[in-house]
Each structure stands twice: as C-alpha cells, then as structure tokens.
C-alpha positions as a Markdown table, in Angstrom:
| # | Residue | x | y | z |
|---|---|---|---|---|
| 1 | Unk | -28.3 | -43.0 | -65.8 |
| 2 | Unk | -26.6 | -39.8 | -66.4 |
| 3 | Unk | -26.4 | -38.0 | -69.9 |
| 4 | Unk | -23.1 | -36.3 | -71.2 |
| 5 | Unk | -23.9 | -33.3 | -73.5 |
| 6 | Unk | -21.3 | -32.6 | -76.0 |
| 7 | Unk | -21.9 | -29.7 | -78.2 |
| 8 | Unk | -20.1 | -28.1 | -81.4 |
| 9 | Unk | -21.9 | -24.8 | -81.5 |
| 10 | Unk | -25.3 | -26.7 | -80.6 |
| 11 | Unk | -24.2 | -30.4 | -81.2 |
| 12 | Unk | -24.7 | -33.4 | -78.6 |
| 13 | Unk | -22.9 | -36.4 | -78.2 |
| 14 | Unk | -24.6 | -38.7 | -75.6 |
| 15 | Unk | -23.2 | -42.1 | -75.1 |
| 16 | Unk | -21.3 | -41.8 | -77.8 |
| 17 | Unk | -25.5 | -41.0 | -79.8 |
| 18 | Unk | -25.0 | -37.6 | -81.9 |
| 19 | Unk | -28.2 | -35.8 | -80.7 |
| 20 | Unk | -28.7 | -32.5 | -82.5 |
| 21 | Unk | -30.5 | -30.4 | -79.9 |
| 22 | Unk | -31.3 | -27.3 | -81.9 |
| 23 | Unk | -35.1 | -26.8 | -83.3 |
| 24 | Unk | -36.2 | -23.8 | -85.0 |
| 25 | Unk | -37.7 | -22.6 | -81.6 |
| 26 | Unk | -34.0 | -22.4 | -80.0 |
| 27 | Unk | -34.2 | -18.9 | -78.7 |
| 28 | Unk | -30.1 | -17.4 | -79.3 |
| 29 | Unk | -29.3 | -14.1 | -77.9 |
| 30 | Unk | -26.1 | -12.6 | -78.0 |
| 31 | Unk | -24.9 | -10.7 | -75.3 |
| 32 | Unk | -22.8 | -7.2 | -75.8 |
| 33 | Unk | -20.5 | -7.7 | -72.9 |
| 34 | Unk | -17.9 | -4.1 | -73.0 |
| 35 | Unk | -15.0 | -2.9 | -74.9 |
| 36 | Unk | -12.2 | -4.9 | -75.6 |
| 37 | Unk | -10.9 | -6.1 | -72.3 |
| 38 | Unk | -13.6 | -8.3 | -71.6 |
| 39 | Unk | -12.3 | -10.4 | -73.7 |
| 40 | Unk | -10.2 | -11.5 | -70.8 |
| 41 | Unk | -13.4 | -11.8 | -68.7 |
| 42 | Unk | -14.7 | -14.9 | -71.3 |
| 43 | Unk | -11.2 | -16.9 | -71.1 |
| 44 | Unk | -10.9 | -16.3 | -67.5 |
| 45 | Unk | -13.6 | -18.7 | -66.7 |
| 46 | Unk | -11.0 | -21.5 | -68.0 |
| 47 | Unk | -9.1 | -23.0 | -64.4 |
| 48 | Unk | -5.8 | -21.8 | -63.9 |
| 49 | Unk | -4.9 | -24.8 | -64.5 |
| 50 | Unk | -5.3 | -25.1 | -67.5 |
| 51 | Unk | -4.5 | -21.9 | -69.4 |
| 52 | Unk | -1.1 | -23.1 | -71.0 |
| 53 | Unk | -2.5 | -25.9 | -71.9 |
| 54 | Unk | -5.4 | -23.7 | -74.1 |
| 55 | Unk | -3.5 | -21.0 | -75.0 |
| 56 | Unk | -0.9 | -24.2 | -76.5 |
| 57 | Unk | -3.7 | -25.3 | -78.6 |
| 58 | Unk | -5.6 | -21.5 | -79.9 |
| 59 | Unk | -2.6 | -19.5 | -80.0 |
| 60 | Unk | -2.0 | -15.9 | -78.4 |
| 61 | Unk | -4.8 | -13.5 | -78.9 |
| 62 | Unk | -4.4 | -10.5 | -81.2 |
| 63 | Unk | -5.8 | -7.2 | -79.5 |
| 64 | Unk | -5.3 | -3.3 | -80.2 |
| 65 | Unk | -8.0 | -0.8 | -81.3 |
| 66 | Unk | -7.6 | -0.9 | -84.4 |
| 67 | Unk | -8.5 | -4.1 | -86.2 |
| 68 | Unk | -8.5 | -5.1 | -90.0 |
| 69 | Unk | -11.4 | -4.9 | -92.0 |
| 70 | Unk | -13.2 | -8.6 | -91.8 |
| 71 | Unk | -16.5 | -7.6 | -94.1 |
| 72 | Unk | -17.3 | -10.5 | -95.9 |
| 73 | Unk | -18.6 | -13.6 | -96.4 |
| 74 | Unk | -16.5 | -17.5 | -95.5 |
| 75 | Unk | -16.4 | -21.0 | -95.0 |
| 76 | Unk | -14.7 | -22.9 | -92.9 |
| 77 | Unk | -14.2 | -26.3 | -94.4 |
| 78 | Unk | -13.7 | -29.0 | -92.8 |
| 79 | Unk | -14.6 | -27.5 | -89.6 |
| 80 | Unk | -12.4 | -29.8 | -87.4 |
| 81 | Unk | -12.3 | -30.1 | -84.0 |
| 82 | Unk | -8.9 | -29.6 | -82.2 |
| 83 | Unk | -8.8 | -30.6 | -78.5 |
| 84 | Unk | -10.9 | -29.9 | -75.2 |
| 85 | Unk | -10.6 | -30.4 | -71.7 |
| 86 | Unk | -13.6 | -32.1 | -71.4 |
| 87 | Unk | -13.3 | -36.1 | -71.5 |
| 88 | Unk | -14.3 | -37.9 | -74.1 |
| 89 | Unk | -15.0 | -35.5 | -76.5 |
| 90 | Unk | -14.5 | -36.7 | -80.2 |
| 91 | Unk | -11.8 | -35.5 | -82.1 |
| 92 | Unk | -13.9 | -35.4 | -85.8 |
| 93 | Unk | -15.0 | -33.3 | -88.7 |
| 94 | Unk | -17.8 | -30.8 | -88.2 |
| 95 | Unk | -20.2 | -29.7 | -91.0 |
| 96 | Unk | -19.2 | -26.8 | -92.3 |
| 97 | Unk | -19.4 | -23.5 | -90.6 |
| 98 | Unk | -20.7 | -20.3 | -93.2 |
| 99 | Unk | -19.4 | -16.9 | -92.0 |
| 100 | Unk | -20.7 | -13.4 | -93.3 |
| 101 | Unk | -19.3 | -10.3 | -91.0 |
| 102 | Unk | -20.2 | -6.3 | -92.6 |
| 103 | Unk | -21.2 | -3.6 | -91.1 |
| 104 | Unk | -17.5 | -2.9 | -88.6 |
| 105 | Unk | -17.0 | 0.2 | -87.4 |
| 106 | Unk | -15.9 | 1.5 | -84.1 |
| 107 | Unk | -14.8 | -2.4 | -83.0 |
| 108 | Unk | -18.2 | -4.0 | -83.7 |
| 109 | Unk | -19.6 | -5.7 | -86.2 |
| 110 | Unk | -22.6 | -7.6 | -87.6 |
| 111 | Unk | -22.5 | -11.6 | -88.0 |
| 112 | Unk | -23.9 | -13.7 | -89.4 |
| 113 | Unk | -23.2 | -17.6 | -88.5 |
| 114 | Unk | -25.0 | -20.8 | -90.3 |
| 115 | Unk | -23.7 | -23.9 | -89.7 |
| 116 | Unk | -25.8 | -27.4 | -89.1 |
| 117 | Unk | -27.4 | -26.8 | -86.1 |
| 118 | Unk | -27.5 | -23.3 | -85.8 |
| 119 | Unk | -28.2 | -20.0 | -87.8 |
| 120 | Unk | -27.6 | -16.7 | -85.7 |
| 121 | Unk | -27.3 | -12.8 | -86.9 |
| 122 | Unk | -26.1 | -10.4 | -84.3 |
| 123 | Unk | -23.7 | -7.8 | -83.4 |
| 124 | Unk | -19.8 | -8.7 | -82.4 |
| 125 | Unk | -16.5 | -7.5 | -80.9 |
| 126 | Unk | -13.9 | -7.3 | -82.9 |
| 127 | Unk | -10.1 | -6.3 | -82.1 |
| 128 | Unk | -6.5 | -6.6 | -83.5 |
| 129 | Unk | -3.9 | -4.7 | -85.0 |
| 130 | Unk | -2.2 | -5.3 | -88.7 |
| 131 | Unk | -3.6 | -8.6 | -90.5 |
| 132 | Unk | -4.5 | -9.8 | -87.3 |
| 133 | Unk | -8.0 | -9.6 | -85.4 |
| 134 | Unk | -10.1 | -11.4 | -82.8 |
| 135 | Unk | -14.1 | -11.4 | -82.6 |
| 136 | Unk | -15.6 | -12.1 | -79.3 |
| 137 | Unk | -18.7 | -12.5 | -78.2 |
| 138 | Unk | -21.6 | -14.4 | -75.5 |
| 139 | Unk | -24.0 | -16.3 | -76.6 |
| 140 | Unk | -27.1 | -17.4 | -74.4 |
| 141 | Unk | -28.8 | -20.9 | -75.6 |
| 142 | Unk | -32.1 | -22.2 | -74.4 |
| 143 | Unk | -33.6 | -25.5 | -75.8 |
| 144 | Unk | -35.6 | -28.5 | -75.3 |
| 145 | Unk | -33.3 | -32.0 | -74.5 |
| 146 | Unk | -35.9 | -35.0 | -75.0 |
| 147 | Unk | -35.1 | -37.7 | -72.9 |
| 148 | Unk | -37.2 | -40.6 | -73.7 |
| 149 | Unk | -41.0 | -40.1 | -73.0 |
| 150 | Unk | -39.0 | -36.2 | -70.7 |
| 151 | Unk | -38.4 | -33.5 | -72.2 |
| 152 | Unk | -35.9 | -31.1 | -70.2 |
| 153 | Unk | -35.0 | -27.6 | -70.6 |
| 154 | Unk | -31.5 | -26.5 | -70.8 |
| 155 | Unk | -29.7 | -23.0 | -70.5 |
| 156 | Unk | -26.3 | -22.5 | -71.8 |
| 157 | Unk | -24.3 | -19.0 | -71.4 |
| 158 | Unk | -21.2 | -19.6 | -73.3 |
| 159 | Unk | -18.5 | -17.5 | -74.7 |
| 160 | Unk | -17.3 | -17.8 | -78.3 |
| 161 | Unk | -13.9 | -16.3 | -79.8 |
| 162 | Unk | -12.2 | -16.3 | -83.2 |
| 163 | Unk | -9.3 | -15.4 | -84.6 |
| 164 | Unk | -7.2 | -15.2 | -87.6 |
| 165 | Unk | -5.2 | -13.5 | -90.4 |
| 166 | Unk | -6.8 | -11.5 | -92.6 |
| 167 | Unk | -5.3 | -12.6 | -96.4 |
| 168 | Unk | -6.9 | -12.0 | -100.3 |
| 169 | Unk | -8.2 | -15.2 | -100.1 |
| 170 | Unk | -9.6 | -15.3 | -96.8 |
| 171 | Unk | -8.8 | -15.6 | -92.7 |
| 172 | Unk | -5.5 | -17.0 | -92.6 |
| 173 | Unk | -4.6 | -19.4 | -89.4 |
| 174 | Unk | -8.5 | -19.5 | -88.3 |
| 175 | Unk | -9.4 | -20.5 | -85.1 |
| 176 | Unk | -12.5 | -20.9 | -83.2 |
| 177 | Unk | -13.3 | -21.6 | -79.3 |
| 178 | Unk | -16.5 | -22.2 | -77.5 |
| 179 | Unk | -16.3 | -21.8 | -73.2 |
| 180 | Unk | -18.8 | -23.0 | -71.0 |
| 181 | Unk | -19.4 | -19.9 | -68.2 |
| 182 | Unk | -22.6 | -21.2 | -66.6 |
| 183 | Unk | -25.0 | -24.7 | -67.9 |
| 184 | Unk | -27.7 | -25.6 | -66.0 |
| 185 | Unk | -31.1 | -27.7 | -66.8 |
| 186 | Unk | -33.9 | -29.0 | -64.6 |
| 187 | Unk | -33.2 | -32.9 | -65.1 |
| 188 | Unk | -32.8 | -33.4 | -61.3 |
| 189 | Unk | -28.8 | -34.5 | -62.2 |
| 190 | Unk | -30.0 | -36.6 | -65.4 |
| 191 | Unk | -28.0 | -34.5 | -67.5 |
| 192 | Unk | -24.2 | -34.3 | -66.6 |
| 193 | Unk | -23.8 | -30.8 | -67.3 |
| 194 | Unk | -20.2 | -29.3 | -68.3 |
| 195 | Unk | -18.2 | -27.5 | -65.7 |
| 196 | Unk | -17.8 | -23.6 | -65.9 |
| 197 | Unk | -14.1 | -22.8 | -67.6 |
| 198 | Unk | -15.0 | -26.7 | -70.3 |
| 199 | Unk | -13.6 | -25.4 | -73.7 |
| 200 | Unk | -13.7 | -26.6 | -76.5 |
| 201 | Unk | -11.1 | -25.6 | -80.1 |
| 202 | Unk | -11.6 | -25.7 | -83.6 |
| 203 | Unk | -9.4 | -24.9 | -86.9 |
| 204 | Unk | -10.1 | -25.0 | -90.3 |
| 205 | Unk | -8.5 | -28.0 | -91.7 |
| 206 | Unk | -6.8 | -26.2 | -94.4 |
| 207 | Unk | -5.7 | -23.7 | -92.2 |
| 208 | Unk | -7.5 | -21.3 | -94.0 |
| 209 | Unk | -11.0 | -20.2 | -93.7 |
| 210 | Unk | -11.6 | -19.0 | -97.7 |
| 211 | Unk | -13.5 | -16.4 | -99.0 |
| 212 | Unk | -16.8 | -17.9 | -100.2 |
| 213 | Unk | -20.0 | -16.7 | -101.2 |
| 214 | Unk | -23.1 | -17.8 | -99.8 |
C-alpha cells in the first residue's frame, strides 16, 4: 500500500494519520539560487496549466530592486492553509509560524523560521518596490520516513516564496507558498511522492502577519 506525504513546511498527512517527519537530525540547507529573476525559475516548475489557477489564489508577485526594509521579528497566527493542487490535501489551521528577518542589504537577508516542525536560519532573496516585497528562496530537506518496522530516506528540493505589505504593525496581506521541484525516496514506490510543479498556499488568517517578539 502506497503512502501519500503531505507536508506544511515538514508536516505529513498519510491516510488521513498527521505524521511529523522532522527530528533534530533533519539536515536543511538553503540554496542561494541568483538575483531576482530566478524567482521565475521556482514558480515555473508549476504546469502550465495551472498558473492562473495559482497566481488566483497568491496574488501577483511584487519585484523591483529596491525592496522595503523587512528587519524584524513576526508571527503568523493562525497559519492557515489556502488551497493546493495536490488532492486531498486538508484545508486546516497550522501551528503557528515565527518569523525574524535582519541583516538586508543589497536584496538578501538573513531568516530565521521556527514553526512546529522545523527551525531553520539562513540567508534569503528579497525584492519589491514601495510597501511591497517578496522573499524567495530553496530549500533542500533530507529525513528519515519510518514505515512500520522500515525506515526510508526521503530528499525534498522545494522552493518557498512570501510576500506581503510592509505596515507599522507588521506584513500586511501575507502569503506563503511551498513548490515541489524534485521528491524522491528509496521506498521502491511505497511512498507516493508529489509531482514536480505540487504547490501548496498559505495566508495568515487575519490577513496580517503582526509584529511580534520572540
């Protein structure tokens, strides 16, 4: 019998089982991919097919070289889930997700991400013009799946983009998307592994991911 894996940033859902597959030995490595235009490069991995019905959900991207400042620290609470094109996969309420970005200059910066299942400091993209901004980045994920008495190792290149408003009282109009551009694990076809271009959208419930300190 075949496993689905459903994941938040590192969450899976396995007949219909919550599984949290991240252990302190997950090994995350971000990925500086380029300048700005590769942001196209992560959301071109989504079928043609299915672009309207993305960019319906997240919105238009903001770009330009020269983005607000997004140093400091947020929270985006409730972390819910919007859609995906992958079947199945359940429209609820995440932990929340703790955000801390400092260090910008020259269109990078330096995050640092804690949620439930993960905790990951590294350096991002970020672009925009006015208010608006959008950070970018790949992730690479390798961990252990246990599978009864198996254990099975999965890797997961992904690529995760956010975007927002920037306002006195936080990111205005957040959003956050996860897109699968390779899975593969050495299950022998136990594991139903997402297809490249699988996305999957998130929004902070109150539409506004607040300034908090943590």
């Amino acid at each position: 019998m075949k496993k689905k894996l459903f994941f938040g940033l590192c969450l899976l859902v396995a007949g219909g089982l919550a599984l949290s597959s991240c252990t302190k030995n997950d090994d995350n490595t971000m990925v500086l991919i380029g300048t700005e235009y590769y942001v196209d490069d992560i959301l071109s991995v989504i079928p043609d097919t299915l672009q309207t019905r993305f960019f319906a959900e997240f919105g238009s991207i903001p770009t330009g070289p020269v983005p607000p400042k997004i140093e400091g620290s947020y929270v985006m609470n409730p972390k819910q889930r919007v859609t995906s094109n992958v079947d199945g996969w359940p429209i609820i309420v995440e932990p929340d997700m703790y955000m801390r970005f400092s260090t910008q200059h020259n269109g990078i910066a330096v995050m640092e991400l804690n949620e439930a299942t993960d905790n990951v400091t590294d350096t991002v993209f970020v672009c925009g013009n006015g208010n608006a901004f959008t950070v970018y980045f790949i992730e690479n994920k390798n961990y252990d799946l246990e599978m009864g008495a198996a254990t099975y190792h999965v890797k997961m290149k992904r690529g995760v983009v956010m975007k927002g408003q920037m306002a006195a009282d936080g990111i205005a109009d957040f959003r956050y998307a996860t897109i699968v551009m390779h899975a593969e694990d050495d299950s022998n076809g136990l594991i139903e592994q997402y297809e490249k271009g699988s996305y999957f959208i998130y929004k902070d419930g109150n539409g506004k991911a607040s300034n908090h300190d943590w």
